[in-house]
N, C-alpha and C positions, 0 to 999 in steps of 0.2 A: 504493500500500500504506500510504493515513495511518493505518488502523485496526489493522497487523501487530502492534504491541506493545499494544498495548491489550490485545485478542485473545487473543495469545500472553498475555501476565500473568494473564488469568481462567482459560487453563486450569493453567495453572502452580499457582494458587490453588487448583484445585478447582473454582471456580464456572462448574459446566459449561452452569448456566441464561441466564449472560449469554452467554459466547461464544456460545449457539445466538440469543438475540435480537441481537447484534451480527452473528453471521453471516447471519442472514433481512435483517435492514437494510444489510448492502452487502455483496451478490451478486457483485462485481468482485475480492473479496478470499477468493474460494473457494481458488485454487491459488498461495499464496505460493510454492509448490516453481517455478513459473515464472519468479518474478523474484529467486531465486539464494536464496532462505530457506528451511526445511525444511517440509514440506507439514503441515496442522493434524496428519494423521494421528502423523505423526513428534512433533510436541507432546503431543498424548493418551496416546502410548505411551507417553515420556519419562516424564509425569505418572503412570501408572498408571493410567488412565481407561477402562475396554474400554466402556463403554454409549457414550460418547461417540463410541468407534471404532467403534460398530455402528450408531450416528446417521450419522456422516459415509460409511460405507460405504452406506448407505441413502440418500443422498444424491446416489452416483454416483463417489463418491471412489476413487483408484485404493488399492489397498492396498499395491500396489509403486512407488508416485511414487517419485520421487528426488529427496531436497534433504539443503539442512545442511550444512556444513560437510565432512563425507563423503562425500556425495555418495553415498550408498545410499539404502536404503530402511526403514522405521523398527523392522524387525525389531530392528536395532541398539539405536535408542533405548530401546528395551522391555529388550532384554540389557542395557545400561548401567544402565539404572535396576533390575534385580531381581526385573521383574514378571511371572512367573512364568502369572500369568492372561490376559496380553493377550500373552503370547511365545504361545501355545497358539491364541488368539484368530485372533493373525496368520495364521501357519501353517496353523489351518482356514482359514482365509477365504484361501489359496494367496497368502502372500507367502515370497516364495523366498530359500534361502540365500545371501546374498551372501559366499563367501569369494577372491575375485581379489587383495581386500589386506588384510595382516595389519588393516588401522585400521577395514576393512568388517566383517569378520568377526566377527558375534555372538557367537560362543564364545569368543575371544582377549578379548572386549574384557567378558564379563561376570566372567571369569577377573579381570581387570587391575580390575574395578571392585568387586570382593569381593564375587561373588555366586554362591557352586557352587552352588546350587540351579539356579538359571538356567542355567548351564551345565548339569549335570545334565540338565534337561528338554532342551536342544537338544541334546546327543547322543541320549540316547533318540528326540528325533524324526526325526534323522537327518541332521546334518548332517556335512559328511567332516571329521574329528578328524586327518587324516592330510597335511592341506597343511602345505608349509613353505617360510617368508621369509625371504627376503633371503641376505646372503653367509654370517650365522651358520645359517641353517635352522630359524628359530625354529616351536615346533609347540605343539599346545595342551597336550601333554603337558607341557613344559617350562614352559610358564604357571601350570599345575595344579600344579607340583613349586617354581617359582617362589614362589605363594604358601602352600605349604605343606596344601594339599588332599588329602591321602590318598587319602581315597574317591573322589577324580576321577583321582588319578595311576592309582589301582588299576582304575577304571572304564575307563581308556584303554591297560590294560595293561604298567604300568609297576612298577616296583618302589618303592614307597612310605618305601622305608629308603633308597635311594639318596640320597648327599649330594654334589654337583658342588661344587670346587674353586669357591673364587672370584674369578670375574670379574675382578675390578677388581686387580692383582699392585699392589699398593702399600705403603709402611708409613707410614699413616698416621694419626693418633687416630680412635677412634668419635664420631662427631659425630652421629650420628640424635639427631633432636629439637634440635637446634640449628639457628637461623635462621644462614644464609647469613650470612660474614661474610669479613672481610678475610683473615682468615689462612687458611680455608680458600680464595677465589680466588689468593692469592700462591703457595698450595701446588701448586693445577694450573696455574698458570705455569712455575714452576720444573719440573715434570714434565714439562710439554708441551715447555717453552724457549719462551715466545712470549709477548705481554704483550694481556692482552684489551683491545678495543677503550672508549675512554673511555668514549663514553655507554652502551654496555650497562654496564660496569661500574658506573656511577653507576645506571644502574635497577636493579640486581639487589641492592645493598645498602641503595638508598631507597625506591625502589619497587615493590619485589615485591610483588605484590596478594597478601593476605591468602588472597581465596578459590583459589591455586592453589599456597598451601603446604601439604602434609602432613606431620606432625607426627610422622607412625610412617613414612616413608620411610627406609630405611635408610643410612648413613651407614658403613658398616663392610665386615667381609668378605661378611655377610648379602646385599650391595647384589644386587639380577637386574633383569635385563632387562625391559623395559616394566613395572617397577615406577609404586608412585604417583608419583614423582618423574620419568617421563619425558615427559611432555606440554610442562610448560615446566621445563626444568633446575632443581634448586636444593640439591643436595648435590656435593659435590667431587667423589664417586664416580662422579657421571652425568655429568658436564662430559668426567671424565677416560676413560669408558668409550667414548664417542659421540667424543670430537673423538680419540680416537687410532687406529692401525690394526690394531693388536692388545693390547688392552686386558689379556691376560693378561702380556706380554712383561717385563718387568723394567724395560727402556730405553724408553721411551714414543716413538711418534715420527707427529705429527699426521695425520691419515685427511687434511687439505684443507692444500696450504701456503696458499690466499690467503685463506682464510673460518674463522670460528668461529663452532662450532654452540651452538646454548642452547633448543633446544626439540624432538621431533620430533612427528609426527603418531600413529607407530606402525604404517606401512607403508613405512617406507625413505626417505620424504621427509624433508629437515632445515631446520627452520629457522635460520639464520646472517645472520652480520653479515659484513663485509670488515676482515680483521687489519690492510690499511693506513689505511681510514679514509676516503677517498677517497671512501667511498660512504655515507653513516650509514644507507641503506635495509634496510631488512631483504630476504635472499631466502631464497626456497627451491629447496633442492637437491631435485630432480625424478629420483630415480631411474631411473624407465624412460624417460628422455630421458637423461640423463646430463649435465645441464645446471644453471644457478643462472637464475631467473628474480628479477628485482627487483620486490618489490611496492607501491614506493613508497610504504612507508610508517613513520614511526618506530617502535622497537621498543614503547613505549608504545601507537600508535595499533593494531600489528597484535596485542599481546596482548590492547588491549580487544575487538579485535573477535572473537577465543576465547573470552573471557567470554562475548560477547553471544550466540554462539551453543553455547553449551553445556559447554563447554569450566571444569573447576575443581569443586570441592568444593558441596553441596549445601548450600543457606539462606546 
């Protein structure tokens, strides 16, 4: 796969003319979805591209490959990105709903990526609006009231006045729009009782890459669930809502005694580090295993590799 980024960066750019002469000149790099990268199709989508998805389907391409980081199919990437044209595109051309996990799930994740339009069209075309994850029940209704969408709460039957208690039982300053900082990690120490592990801590106040901060993530009572801030943690509220077991409680008392969490996928998986240290790998807690796998890799190396695959704020 020497030509996948190359590749990949033409369609990202737009220039759908080279990808198709880099793809005619090495035939070997048709199904990146093979060797664990997201299929061109899932590229095109992401980008907004439907001619280029009617190329590659003309070509033999599956429309429901599976790759990326998610491991679905690019229905998704089309809901991430807002594009309304190739979500439609899909769908005729029979690519199917994937909702098994809340982070597969078009509708959750076009909700999470500020796009009720796109959700909009994928209830209309008919995807089930009525699955719910994990131990809290999370539903797209709650997504839709999440980010303050009326026309979607009311499209899903919900009541649009409705205002849920929040989340996060704390008293703590409103910090939205403030970079990650010392005083807010010493705060959910002292909440949690437990002192985060040194080198995360050292990357979350040096190194937090740019592209996976947002700026309008909430920081207060406002904070909800799979907001913009839960991909990779970086408000107090998320740290404290995710690493405790009942985030509304008063007395906080941690969801893992051996591991702290700092990022999730958005289907129950968490990424964590080890609170003795013992291990500086990053793992992920594996939900429907019930397990922590180590992915051997530092927390640096495993969040560039989210970046690299899609994962963070656009441009």
């Amino acid at each position: 796969m020497k030509m996948y980024f190359p590749m990949k960066k033409a369609l990202q750019r737009q220039d759908e003319e080279a990808f198709k002469t880099m793809l005619a000149e090495n035939p070997d790099e048709r199904h990146p979805e093979k060797s664990g990268f997201e299929s061109w199709i899932h590229t095109a989508a992401r980008s907004g591209l439907p001619d280029t998805i009617r190329y590659l389907l003309s070509q033999g391409m599956d429309v429901n490959a599976v790759g990326g980081v998610f491991k679905t199919n690019a229905l998704l990437s089309a809901a991430m990105g807002g594009h309304c044209e190739v979500i439609s595109l899909l769908l005729d051309e029979g690519c199917s709903f994937d909702v098994s996990e809340a982070h597969k799930n078009p509708l959750l994740m076009a909700l999470h990526e500020g796009h009720p339009e796109a959700a909009r069209l994928l209830i209309e075309r008919g995807i089930d609006t009525t699955v719910a994850y994990g131990a809290r029940k999370f539903t797209a209704l709650q997504g839709a009231r999440n980010k303050g969408y009326t026309a979607i709460v009311e499209l899903l039957g919900g009541d649009p006045a409705a205002k849920p208690a929040p989340i996060v039982h704390c008293d703590l300053p409103d910090w939205t729009g403030k970079r990650l900082g010392e005083e807010q990690l010493v705060a959910v120490e002292e909440a949690l009782g437990l002192t985060i592990p040194v080198g995360l801590r050292s990357y979350l106040l040096q190194d937090f890459p740019e592209k996976m901060f947002f700026e309008q993530a909430p920081d207060s009572d406002e904070w909800k669930w799979l907001g913009p801030d839960s991909g990779l943690f970086h408000t107090a509220r998320s740290f404290l809502a995710y690493n405790c077991k009942d985030s509304g409680a008063e007395k906080k008392t941690p969801a893992f005694p051996d591991f702290f969490l700092f990022g999730t996928n958005g289907g129950g998986d968490y990424w964590c580090v080890r609170l003795d240290e013992s291990n500086e790998s990053v793992h992920i807690y594996l939900h429907e295993a019930d397990e922590f796998e180590d992915q051997e890799q530092t927390v640096a190396e495993f969040v560039q590799d989210l970046i690299d695959n899609g994962y963070g704020r656009e441009g």
